[in-house]
C-alpha positions as CSV (number, residue, x, y, z in Angstrom):
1,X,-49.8,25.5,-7.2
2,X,-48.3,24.9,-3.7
3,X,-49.8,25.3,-0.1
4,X,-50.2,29.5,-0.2
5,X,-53.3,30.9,-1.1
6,X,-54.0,31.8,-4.6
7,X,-56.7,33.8,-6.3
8,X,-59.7,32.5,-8.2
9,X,-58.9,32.0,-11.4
10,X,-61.2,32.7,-14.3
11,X,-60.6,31.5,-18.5
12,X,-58.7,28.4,-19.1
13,X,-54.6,27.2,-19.1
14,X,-53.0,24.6,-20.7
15,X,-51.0,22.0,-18.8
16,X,-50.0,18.6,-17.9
17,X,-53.3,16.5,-16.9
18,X,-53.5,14.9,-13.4
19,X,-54.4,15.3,-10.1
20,X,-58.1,13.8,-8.4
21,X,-60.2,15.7,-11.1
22,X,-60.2,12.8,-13.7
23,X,-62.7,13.5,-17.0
24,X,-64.8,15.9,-14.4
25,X,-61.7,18.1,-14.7
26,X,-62.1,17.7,-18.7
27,X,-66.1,18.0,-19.3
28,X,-66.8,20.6,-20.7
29,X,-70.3,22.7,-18.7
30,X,-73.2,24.3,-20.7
31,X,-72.8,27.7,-21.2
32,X,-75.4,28.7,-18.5
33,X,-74.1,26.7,-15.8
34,X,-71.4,28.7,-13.7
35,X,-69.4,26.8,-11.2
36,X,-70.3,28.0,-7.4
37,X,-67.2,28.1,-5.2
38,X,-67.3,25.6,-2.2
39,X,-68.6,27.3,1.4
40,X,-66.1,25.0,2.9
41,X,-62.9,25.8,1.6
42,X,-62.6,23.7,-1.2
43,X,-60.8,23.2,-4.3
44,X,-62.8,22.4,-7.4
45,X,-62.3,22.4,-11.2
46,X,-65.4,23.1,-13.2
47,X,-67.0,20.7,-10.3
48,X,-63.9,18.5,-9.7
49,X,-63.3,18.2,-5.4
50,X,-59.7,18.4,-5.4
51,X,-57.0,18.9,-2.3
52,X,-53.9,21.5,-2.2
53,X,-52.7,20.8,-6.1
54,X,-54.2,21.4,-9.0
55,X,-53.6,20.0,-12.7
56,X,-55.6,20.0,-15.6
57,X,-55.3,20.0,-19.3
58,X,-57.9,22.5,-20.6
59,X,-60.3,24.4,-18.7
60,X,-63.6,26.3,-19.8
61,X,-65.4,27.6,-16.7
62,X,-64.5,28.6,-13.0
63,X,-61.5,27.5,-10.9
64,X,-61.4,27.9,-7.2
65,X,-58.3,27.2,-5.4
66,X,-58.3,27.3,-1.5
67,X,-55.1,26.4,0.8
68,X,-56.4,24.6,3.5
69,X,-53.5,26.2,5.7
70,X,-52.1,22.5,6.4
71,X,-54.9,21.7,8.6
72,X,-55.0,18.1,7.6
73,X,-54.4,15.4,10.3
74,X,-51.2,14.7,8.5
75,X,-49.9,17.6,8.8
76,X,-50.6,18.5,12.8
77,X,-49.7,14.9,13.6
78,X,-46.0,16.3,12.4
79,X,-45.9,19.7,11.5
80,X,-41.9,20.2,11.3
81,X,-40.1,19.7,8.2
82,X,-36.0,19.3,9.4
83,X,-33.1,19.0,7.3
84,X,-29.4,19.2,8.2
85,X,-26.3,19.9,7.0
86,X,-22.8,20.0,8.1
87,X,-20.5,23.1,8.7
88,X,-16.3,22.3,9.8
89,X,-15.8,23.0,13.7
90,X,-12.5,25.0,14.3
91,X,-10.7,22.6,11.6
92,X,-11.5,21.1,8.1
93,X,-10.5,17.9,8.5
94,X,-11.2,14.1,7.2
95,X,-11.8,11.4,9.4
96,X,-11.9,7.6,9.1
97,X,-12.3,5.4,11.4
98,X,-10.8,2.0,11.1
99,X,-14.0,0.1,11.2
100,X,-14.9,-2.9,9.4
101,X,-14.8,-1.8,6.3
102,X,-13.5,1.8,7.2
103,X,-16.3,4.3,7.1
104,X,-16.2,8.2,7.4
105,X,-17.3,9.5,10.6
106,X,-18.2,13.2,11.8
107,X,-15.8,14.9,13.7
108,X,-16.2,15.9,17.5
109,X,-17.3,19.4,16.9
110,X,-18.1,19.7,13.1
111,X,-21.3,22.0,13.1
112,X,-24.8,20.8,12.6
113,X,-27.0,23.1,11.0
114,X,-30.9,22.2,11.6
115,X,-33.2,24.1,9.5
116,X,-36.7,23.9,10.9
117,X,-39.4,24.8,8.7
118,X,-43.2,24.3,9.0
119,X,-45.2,21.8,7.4
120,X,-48.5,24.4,8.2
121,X,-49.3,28.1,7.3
122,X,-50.4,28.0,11.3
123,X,-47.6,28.9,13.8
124,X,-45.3,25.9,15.5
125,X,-44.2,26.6,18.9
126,X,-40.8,24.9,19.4
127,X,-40.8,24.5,23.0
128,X,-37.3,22.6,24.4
129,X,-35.1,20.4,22.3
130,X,-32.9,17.8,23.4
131,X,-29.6,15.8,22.3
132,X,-30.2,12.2,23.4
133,X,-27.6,9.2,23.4
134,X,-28.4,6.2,22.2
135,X,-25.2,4.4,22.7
136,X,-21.6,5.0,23.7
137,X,-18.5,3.1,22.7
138,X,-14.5,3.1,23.3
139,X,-13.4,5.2,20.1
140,X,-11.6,3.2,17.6
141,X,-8.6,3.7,15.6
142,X,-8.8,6.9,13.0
143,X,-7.4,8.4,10.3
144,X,-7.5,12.3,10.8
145,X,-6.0,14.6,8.1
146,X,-6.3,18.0,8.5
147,X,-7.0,20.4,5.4
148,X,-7.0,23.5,6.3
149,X,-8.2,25.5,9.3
150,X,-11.8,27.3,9.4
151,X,-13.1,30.1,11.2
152,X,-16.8,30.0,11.7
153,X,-19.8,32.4,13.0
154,X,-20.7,31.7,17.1
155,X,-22.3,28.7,17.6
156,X,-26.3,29.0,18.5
157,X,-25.9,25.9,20.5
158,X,-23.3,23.1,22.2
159,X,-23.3,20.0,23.9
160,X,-20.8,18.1,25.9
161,X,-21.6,13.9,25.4
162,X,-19.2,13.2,27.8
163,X,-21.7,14.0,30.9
164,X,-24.2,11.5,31.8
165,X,-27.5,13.4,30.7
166,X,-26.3,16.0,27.9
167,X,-27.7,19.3,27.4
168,X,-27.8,21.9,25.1
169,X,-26.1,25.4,26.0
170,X,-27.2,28.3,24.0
171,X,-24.8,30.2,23.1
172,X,-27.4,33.3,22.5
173,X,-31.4,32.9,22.5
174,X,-32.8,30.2,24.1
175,X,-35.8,28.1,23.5
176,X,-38.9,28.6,23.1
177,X,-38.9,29.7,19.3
178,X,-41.6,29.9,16.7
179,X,-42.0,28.6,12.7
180,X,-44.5,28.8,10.2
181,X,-44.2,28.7,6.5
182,X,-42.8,31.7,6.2
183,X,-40.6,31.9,8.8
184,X,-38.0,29.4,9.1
185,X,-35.9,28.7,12.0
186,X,-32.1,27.7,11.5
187,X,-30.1,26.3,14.6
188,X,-26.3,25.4,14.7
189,X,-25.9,22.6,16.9
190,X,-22.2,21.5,18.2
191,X,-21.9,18.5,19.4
192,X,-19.0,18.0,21.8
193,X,-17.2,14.3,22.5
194,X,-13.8,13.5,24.3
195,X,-13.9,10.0,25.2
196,X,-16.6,8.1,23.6
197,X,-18.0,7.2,20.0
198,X,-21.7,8.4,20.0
199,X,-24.4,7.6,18.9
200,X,-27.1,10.1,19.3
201,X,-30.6,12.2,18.1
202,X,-32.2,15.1,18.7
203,X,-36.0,15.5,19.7
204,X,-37.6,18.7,19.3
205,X,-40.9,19.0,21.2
206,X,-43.5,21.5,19.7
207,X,-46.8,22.8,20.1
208,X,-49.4,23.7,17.2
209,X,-52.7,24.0,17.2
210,X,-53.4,23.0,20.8
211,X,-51.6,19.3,19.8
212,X,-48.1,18.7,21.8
213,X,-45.9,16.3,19.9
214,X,-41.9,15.2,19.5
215,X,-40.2,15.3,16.1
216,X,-37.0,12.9,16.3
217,X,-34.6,14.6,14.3
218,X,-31.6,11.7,13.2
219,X,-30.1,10.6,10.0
220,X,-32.9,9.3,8.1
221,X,-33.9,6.9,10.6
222,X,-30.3,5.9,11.9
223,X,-28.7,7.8,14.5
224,X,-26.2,10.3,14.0
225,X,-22.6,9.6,15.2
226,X,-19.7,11.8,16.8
227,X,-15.9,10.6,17.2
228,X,-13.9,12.1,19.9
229,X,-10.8,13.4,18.0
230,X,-8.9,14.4,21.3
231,X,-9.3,10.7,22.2
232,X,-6.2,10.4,18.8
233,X,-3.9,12.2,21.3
234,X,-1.9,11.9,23.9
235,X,-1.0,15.4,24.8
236,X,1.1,17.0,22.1
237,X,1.8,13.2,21.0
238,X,-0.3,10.8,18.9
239,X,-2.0,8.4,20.9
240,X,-2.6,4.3,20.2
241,X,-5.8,5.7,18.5
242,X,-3.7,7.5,15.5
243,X,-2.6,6.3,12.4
244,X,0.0,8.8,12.2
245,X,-1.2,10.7,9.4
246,X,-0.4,14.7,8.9
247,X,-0.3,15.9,5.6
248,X,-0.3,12.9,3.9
249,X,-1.7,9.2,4.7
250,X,0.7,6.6,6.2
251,X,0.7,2.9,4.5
252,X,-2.1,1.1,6.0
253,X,-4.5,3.6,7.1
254,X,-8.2,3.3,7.0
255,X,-9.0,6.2,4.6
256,X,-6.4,4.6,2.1
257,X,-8.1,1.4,2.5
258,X,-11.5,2.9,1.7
259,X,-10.4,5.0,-1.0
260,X,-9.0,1.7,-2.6
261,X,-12.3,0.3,-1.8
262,X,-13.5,3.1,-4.3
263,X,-15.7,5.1,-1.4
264,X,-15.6,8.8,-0.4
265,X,-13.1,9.5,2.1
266,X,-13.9,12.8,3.2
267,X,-17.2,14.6,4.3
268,X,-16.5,17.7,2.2
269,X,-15.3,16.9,-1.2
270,X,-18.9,17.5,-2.6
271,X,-19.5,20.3,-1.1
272,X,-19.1,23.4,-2.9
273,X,-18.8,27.2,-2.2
274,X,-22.4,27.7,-2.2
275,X,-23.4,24.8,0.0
276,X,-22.8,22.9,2.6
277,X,-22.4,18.8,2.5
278,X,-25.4,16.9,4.1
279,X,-25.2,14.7,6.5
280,X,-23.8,11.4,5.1
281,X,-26.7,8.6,4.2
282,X,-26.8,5.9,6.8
283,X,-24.4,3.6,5.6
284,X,-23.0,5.5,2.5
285,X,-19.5,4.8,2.3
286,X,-19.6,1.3,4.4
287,X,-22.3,0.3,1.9
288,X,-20.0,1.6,-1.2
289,X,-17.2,-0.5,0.2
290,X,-19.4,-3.7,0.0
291,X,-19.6,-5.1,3.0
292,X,-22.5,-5.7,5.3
293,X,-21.2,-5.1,9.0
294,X,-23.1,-4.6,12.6
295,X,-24.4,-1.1,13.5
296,X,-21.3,1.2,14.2
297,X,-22.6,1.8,17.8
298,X,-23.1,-0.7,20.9
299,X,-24.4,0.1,24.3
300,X,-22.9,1.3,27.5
301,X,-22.1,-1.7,28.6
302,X,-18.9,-2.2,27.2
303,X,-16.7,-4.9,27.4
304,X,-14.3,-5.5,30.6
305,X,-10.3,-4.9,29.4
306,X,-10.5,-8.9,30.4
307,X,-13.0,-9.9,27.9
308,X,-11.6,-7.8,25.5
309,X,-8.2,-10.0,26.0
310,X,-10.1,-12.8,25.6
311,X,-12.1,-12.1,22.0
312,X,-8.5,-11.0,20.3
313,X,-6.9,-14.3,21.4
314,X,-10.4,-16.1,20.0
315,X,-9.4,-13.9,16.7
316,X,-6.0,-15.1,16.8
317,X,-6.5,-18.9,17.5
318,X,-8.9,-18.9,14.5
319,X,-6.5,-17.6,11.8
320,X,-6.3,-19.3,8.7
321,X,-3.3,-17.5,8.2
322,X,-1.4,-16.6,11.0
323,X,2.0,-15.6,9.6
324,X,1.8,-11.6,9.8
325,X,4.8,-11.9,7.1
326,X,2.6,-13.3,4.4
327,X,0.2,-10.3,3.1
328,X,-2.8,-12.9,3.0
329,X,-2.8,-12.4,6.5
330,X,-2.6,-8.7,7.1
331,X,-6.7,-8.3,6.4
332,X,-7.3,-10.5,10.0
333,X,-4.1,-8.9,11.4
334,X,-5.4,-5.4,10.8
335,X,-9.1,-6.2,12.5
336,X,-7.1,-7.8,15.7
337,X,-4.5,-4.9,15.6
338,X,-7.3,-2.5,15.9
339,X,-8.7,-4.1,18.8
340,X,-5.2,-4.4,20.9
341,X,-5.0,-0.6,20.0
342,X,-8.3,0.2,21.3
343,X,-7.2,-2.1,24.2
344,X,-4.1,-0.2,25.0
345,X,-5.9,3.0,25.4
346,X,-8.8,2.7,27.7
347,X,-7.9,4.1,30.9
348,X,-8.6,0.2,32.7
349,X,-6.1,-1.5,30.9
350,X,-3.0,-2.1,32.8
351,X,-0.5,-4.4,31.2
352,X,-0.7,-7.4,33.3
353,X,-1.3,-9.9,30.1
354,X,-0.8,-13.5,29.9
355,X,2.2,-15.1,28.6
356,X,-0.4,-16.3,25.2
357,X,-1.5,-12.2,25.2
358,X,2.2,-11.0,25.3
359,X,3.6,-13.3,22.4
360,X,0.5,-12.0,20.4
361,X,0.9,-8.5,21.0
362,X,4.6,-9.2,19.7
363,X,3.3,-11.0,16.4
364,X,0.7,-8.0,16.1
365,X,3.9,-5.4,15.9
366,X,5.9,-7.3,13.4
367,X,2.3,-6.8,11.3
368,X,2.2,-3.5,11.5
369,X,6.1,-3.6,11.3
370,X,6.1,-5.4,7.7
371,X,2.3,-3.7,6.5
372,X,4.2,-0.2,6.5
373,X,2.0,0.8,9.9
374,X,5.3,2.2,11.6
375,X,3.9,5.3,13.4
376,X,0.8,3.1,15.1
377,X,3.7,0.4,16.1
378,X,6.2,2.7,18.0
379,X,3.5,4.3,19.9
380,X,1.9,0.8,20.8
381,X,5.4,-0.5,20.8
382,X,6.5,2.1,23.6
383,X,3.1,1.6,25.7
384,X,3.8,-1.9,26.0
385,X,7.9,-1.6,26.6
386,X,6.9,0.8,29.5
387,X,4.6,-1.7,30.6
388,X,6.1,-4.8,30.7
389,X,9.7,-3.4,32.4
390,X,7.4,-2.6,35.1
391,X,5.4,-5.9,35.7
392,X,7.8,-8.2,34.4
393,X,11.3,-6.7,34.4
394,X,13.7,-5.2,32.1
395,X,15.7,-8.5,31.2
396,X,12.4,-10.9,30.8
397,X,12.1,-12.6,27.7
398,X,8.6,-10.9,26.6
399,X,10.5,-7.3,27.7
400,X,13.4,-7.7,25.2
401,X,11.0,-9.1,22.2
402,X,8.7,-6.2,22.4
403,X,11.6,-3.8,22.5
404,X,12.8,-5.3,19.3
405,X,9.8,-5.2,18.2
406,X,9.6,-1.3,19.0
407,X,13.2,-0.9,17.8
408,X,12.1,-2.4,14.3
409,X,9.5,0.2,14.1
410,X,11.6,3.1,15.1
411,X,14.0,1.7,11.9
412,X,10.6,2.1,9.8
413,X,10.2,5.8,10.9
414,X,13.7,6.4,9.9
415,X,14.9,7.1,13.9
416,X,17.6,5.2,13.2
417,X,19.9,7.1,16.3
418,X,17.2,6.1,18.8
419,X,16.5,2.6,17.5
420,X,20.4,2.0,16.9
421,X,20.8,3.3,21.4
422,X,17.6,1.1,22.0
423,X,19.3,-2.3,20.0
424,X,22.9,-1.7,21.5
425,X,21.7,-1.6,25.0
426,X,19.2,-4.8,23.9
427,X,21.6,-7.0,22.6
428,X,24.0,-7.4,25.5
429,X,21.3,-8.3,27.6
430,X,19.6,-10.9,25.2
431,X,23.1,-12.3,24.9
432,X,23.5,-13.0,29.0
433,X,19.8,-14.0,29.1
434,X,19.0,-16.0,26.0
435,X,22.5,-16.7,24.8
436,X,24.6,-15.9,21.9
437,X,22.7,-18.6,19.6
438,X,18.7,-17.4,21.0
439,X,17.1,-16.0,17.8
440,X,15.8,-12.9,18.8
441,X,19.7,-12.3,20.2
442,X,20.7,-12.7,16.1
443,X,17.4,-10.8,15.3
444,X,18.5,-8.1,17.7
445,X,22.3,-8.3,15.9
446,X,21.0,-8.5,12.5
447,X,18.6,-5.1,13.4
448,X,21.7,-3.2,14.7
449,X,23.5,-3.7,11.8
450,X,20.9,-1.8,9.5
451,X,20.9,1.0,11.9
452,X,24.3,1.3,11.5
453,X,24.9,1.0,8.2
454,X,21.9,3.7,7.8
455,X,24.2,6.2,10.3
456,X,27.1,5.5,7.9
457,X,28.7,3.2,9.8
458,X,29.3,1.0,6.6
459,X,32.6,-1.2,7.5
460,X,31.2,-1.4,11.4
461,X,27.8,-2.4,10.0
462,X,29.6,-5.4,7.3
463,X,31.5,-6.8,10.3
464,X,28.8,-7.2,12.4
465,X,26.3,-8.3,9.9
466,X,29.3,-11.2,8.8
467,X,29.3,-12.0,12.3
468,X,25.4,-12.5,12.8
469,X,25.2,-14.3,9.7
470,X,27.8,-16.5,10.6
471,X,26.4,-17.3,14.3
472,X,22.9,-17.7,12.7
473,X,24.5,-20.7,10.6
474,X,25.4,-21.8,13.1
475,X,22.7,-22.1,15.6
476,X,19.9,-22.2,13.1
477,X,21.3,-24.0,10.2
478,X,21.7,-22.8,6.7
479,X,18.4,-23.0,5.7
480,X,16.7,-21.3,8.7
481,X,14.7,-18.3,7.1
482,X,15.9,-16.2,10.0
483,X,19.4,-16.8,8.6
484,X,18.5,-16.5,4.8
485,X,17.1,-12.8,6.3
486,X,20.9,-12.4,7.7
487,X,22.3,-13.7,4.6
488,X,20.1,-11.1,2.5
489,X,21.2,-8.2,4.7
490,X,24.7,-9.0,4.1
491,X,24.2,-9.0,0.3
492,X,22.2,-4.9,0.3
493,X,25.4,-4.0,2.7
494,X,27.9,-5.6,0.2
495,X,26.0,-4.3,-3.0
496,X,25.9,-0.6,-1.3
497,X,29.3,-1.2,-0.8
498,X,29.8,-1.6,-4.3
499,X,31.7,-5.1,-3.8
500,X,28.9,-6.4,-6.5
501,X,30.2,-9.7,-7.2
502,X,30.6,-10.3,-3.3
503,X,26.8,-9.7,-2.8
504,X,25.9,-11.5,-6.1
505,X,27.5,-14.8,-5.0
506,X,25.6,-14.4,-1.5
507,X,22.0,-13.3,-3.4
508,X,22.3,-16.3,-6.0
509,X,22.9,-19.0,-2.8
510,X,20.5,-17.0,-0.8
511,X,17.9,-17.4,-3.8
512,X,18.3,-20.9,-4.4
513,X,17.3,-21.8,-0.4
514,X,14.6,-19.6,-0.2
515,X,12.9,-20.8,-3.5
516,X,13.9,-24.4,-1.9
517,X,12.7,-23.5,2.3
518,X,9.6,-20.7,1.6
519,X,8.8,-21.4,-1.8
520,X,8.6,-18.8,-4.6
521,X,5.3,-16.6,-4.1
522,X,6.7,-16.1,-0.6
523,X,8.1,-12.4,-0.5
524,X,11.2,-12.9,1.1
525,X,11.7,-15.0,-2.4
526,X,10.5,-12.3,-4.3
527,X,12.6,-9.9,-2.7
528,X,15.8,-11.6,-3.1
529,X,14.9,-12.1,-6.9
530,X,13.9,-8.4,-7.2
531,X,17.6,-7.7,-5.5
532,X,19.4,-10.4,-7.6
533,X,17.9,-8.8,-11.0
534,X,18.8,-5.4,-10.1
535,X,21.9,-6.5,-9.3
536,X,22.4,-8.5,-12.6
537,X,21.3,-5.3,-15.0
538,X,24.1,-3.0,-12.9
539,X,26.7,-5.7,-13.3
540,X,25.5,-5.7,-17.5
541,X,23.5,-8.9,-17.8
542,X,20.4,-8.4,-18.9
543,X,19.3,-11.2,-20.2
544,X,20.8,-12.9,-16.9
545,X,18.3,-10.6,-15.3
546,X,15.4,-11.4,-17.3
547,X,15.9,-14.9,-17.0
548,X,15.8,-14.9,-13.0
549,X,12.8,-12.2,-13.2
550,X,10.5,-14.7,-15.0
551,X,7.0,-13.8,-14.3
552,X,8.5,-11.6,-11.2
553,X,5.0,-9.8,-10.4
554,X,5.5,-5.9,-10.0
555,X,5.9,-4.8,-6.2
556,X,8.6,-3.0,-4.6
């Protein structure tokens, strides 16, 4: 028996026993003693004082069952039950931000749907409600991948986050409403964000039964959060914000990090037809990823572009492992990364780094270069290009490495015309600034050639890539790892080629110094030995092969 009134009951039922009637409940009266119902509104059982619920196991006598109509001081301390749910904004989409771990985040927009019910049978005036922020912060890299568009019903109520005090607009009837137990209130809230990360609650203030009181409506105790999708774009174009993802994830993307992690990904995979998905538990997927991290939030007072310079070059310096080639690296690489990107776009920033900034910001791209994060590194690469021509000049050292740098990235996005016009118009100038022998000038070489060869440029592409590979030996020596790179170029050109016995003589020298120089769990060893054994079994010796795979781990 719940909270509505119900009739007196006469005879007896059988049911589980419990509730406050204890052996009262279970004595059985004498025959000429009837049970008198309470004057106060009472619930007894045969004499049993009992509140709103009522269990017994047999009865033999009266049973009087009054709802006290939620009256109890519990009840009018807080008499507003809320629950919410989410419905998608004008697109079904997923969104992960690149936290640490990555964690799903609501969308700027995405629907909240507030049911308001009444803890009382007595009436709840809900006089105003109000969205309040708790804390802003710059938005961080995400992972957005849209489903499938939506079409929803008008929106009972928005709010833009981006003004200083938000309000909420109805978009129909406007507060005050009423709720009581049998008439529940539903409100579709939609919170707007452009710029910011929030943080935020709603408080609902109410009247009932001459009390006045504020129900805090959040996510079971933690705030609820908002990401400002239009902060991933620049226009029509992706911004630093992006990982590049349309209608499938790019390599290194948050949401493909989670997933690996073996946490949701997406807000509405559990929903079904019938239902919508609730609000995700405070810490759900960052707690499924196993890794206790601050609160997602901090407060307005954000740090200056300066300080922000300063903590990455902290996280730098204090690298165990500060290689981006080596893959033990790429977990510190992709925390820095994400701050340089969140960096680049706040509207502050302005390019003027230090000499110690720039050279990191160059090591950052050849991480996200190598760690398949190509779409993210052309659009930080071109920020910073555009940049640094204008503070430092088109022909300063930093300006041609990060143009490299950008170039390499363009190769990974397969914009091999505009990374080949980018390198040929580099590498003249790297030769009269650095010199012939400088190794980004062979870097830049060795770069053009592969665009080249990808345009079908083969013959063009062999000569040059000869020609670097013979400069590199001799400005860097044999063993330089720069020139083994050279040396390993020359042998996919030659084996493409189909001069096989040409590119097996380079890949069996080029094998030997790497093993010797990097070692052989370095992958510039394994991936010589991956293209030697390849080689081998098209040349017909496999057991060649399978003596210089060894214990080759699997990889690409």
């Amino acid at each position: 028996m719940g909270e509505h009134e119900r009739p007196t009951a006469e005879g007896g039922f059988d049911g589980g026993v419990g509730g406050d009637g204890g052996d009262k409940a279970r004595r059985k009266p004498s025959d000429d003693t009837a049970p008198v119902p309470p004057q106060g509104g009472g619930n007894s059982i045969s004499g049993g004082e009992l509140g709103n619920v009522i269990m017994a196991g047999a009865v033999h006598g009266g049973v009087t069952f009054n709802s006290r109509g939620g009256d109890t001081p519990s009840d009018l301390e807080n008499p507003v039950i809320a629950s919410v749910q989410l419905r998608p904004g004008g697109t079904l989409a997923d969104l992960v931000v690149d936290a640490d771990p990555p964690r799903v985040m609501v969308p700027s927009g995405t629907v909240h749907v507030i049911t308001l019910e009444a803890r009382t049978n007595r009436a709840v005036v809900l006089d105003a409600a109000r969205p309040v922020v708790l804390a802003r912060r710059p938005p961080r890299p995400a992972c957005l991948l849209t489903r499938i568009g939506a079409k929803i019903e008008p929106r009972r109520f928005t709010t833009d986050f981006d003004v200083r005090v938000p309000q909420m607009r109805a978009q129909g009837a406007d507060f005050p409403f009423s709720i009581s137990a049998s008439d529940v209130e539903q409100f579709w809230f939609e919170p707007i964000a452009r710029t910011h990360e929030i943080a935020w609650q709603l408080e609902l203030d109410w009247t009932c039964a001459g009390r006045r009181g504020t129900t805090v409506i959040n996510n079971n105790g933690e705030p609820f959060e908002v990401y400002p999708v239009a902060a991933l774009f620049d226009g029509r174009a992706d911004s630093v914000l992006n990982s590049g993802c349309g209608l499938f994830h790019e390599p290194g993307c948050p949401s493909l990090l989670l997933e690996e992690a073996g946490a949701p990904t997406s807000l509405w995979t559990s929903a079904r037809s019938s239902s919508l998905p609730s609000y995700p538990a405070p810490g759900g997927p960052r707690a499924a990823a196993g890794a206790a991290t601050a609160p997602p939030h901090r407060s307005d007072d954000d740090d200056s572009p300066e300080d922000l310079r300063r903590h990455i070059l902290a996280m730098h310096a204090a690298l165990a492992v500060s290689d981006p080639e080596l893959p033990a690296s790429w977990p510190d690489y992709r925390k820095i990364a994400s701050l340089v990107r969140i960096l680049f776009h706040r509207p502050d920033h302005r390019g003027h780094e230090s000499q110690e900034f720039r050279a990191l910001l160059v090591q950052v791209l050849r991480y996200l270069y190598v760690s398949g994060q190509h779409e993210p590194g052309v659009t930080l690469g071109r920020i910073a290009a555009a940049a640094w021509n204008e503070a430092l000049g088109t022909d300063h050292p930093d300006t041609l490495a990060v143009a490299n740098r950008l170039a390499g990235c363009l190769i990974g996005l397969g914009k091999h015309a505009e990374a080949r016009d980018l390198l040929a118009d580099l590498l003249p100038r790297c030769e009269r600034v650095l010199g012939w022998e400088a190794p980004l000038t062979l870097t830049v070489g060795s770069n053009l050639c592969a665009c080249l060869f990808a345009l079908g440029a083969h013959q063009e592409a062999r000569q040059q890539c000869e020609d670097v590979l013979r400069r590199s030996r001799l400005a860097l020596g044999p063993d330089d790892p720069r020139t083994l790179r050279a040396a390993s170029n020359l042998a996919i050109f030659l084996r493409r080629l189909d001069d096989r016995q040409a590119a097996r003589a380079v890949l069996e020298d080029t094998l030997q110094r790497y093993r010797r120089v990097l070692g052989e769990d370095h992958p510039d060893t394994r991936h010589a030995k991956r293209d030697l054994v390849a080689l081998l079994r098209e040349l017909g010796e496999p057991e060649r092969a399978q003596a210089v795979a060894g214990d080759l781990p699997a990889g690409p």
